[in-house]
N, C-alpha and C positions, 0 to 999 in steps of 0.2 A: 722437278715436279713429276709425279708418277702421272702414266699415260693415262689418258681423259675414262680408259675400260675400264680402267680400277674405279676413279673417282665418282664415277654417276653411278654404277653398281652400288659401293657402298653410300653416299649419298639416299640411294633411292630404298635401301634395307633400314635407315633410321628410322624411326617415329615421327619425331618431332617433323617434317617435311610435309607428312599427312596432314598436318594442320592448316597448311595454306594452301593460299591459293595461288593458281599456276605462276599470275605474274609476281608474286611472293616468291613462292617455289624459284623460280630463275633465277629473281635477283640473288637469293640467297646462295647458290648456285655459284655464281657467276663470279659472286665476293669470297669464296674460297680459296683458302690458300694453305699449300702445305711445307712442311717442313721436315727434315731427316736428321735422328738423331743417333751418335753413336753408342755402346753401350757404356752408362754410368754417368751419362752426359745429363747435363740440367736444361729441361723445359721451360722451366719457369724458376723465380727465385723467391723464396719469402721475403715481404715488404715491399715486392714491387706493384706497380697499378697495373691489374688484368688491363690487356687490349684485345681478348678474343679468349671464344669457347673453343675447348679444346677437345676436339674427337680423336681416338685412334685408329689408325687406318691398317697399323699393322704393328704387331709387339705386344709390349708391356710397357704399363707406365705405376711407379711406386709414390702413392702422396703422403709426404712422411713430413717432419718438423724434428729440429735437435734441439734436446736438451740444454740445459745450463753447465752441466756436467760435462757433455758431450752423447748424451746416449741417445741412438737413433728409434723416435718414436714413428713407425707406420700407423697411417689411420686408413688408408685402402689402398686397394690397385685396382687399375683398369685395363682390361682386357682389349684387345680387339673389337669393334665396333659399339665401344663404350664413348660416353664423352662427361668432361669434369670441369670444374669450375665457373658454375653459373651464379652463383651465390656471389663469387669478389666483382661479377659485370654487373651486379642488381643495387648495388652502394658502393657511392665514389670510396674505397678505403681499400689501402695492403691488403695485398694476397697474406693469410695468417700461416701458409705452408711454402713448402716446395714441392715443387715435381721433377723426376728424375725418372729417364728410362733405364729399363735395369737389362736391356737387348737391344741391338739395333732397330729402331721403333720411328713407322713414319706418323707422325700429326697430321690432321687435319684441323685449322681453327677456322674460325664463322669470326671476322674483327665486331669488336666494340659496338662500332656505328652501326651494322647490317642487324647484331642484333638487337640494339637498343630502338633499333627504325621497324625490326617486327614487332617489341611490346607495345608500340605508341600504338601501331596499323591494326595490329590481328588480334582480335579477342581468343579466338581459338589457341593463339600459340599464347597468349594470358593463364589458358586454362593449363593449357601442356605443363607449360612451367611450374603452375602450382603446385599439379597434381605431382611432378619432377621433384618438385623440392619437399613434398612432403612425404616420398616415399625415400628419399636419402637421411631427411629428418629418423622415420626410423629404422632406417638400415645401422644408424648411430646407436640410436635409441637399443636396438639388439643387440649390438657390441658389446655396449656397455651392460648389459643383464646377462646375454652369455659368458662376459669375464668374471662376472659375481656368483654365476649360478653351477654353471657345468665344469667338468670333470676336462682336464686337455685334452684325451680326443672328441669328447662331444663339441669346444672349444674349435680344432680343429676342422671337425666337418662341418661342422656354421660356416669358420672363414672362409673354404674353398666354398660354399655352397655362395658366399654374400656376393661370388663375383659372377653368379649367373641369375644375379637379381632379374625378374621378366622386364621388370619396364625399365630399371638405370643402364643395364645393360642384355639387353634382349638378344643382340646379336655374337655373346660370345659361342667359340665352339666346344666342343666334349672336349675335346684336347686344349687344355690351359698349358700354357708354358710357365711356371712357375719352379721357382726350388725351394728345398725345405728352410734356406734362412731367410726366403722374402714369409713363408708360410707364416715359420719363429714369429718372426716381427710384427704379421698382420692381428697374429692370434694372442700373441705374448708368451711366445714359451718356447722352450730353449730348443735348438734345434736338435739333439737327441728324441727329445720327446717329442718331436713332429718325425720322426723317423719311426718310435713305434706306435704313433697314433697312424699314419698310412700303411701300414703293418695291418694293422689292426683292421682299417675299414675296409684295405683291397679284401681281406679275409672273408669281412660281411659282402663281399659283392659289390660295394658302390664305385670302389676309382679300381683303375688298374694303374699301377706306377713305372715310370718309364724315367731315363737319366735326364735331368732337369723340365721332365713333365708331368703332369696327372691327364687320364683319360678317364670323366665323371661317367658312369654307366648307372646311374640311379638317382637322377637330382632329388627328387619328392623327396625320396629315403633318405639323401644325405641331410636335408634339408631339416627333417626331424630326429637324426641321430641322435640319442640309443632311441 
């Protein structure tokens, strides 16, 4: 368990915490629990029953599903002070993904019980989650029209941009640790062409690129690339 400095730090940088109240806030707190993962290690498994919301506390986390074939479909990542999987704690059914950290990546998860005991209690954290799940609604929703619409690097500066979404994940920093075949897979394009689509935008001024990182120096702009 990482020392209690880290934990209420990050903790108290979420959102969702802002919504209750203090003896809310505690218990939530309190019912914490974390976990360390190696890299390429499985978080979670497809088909299994969520027992907790999963925040990261430190790393990369890849939410991917395979193929019939075998082929590895990414549907996002989560950065550091992101959290994912509220949707499989909201209806008893499978998890319809995996997660997999793709760097030594500590968890933080919130169990089952603590948050199924905040929708009953908190109107407030009712609203959070709405508002939560309808802004990941179209974080998809853009996905799926930036794969139909743009050109692979415009492609590309969406996907790095989707992972400093304000509100799913508020707390990432300029410096994302990512490499170009988690980019490939988030965006759908081969990792060559994630090498001169970051070519391309460090050129415009938005990232500066670094061995297996990006540092975003322009979210706005990345954000509406070309």
């Amino acid at each position: 368990m990482p020392p209690p400095r880290e934990l209420r730090p990050f903790f108290e940088r979420c959102i969702w915490p802002r919504a209750l109240t203090h003896a809310e806030c505690s218990k939530a707190f309190d019912s914490l629990y974390v976990k360390h993962h190696e890299t390429h290690a499985s978080v979670c498994q497809r088909d299994e029953i969520a027992d907790s919301w999963i925040g990261v506390l430190e790393g990369f986390l890849r939410v991917q599903d395979t193929t019939a074939d075998g082929r590895l479909v990414m549907f996002t990542g989560v950065a550091a002070g992101g959290w994912i999987g509220e949707g499989s704690l909201l209806k008893p059914e499978h998890r319809k993904y995996e997660i997999m950290a793709t760097r030594p990546t500590v968890t933080v998860h919130l169990p089952r019980g603590t948050f199924s005991w905040l929708l009953e209690r908190s109107i407030p954290f009712n609203h959070f989650m709405l508002s939560h799940l309808n802004e990941r609604l179209g974080q998809f929703i853009a996905m799926v029209k930036f794969d139909r619409l743009l050109e692979p690097t415009a492609r590309v500066a969406r996907g790095i941009s989707s992972l400093f979404h304000p509100v799913l994940y508020p707390n990432t920093d300029a410096t994302l640790r990512i490499n170009q075949e988690e980019l490939g897979l988030l965006v759908g394009v081969s990792r060559q062409r994630v090498n001169t689509a970051l070519t391309e935008l460090a050129s415009a001024g938005l990232i500066q690129r670094g061995y297996g990182y990006i540092t975003v120096t322009d979210r706005q702009a990345l954000a509406r690339y070309p």
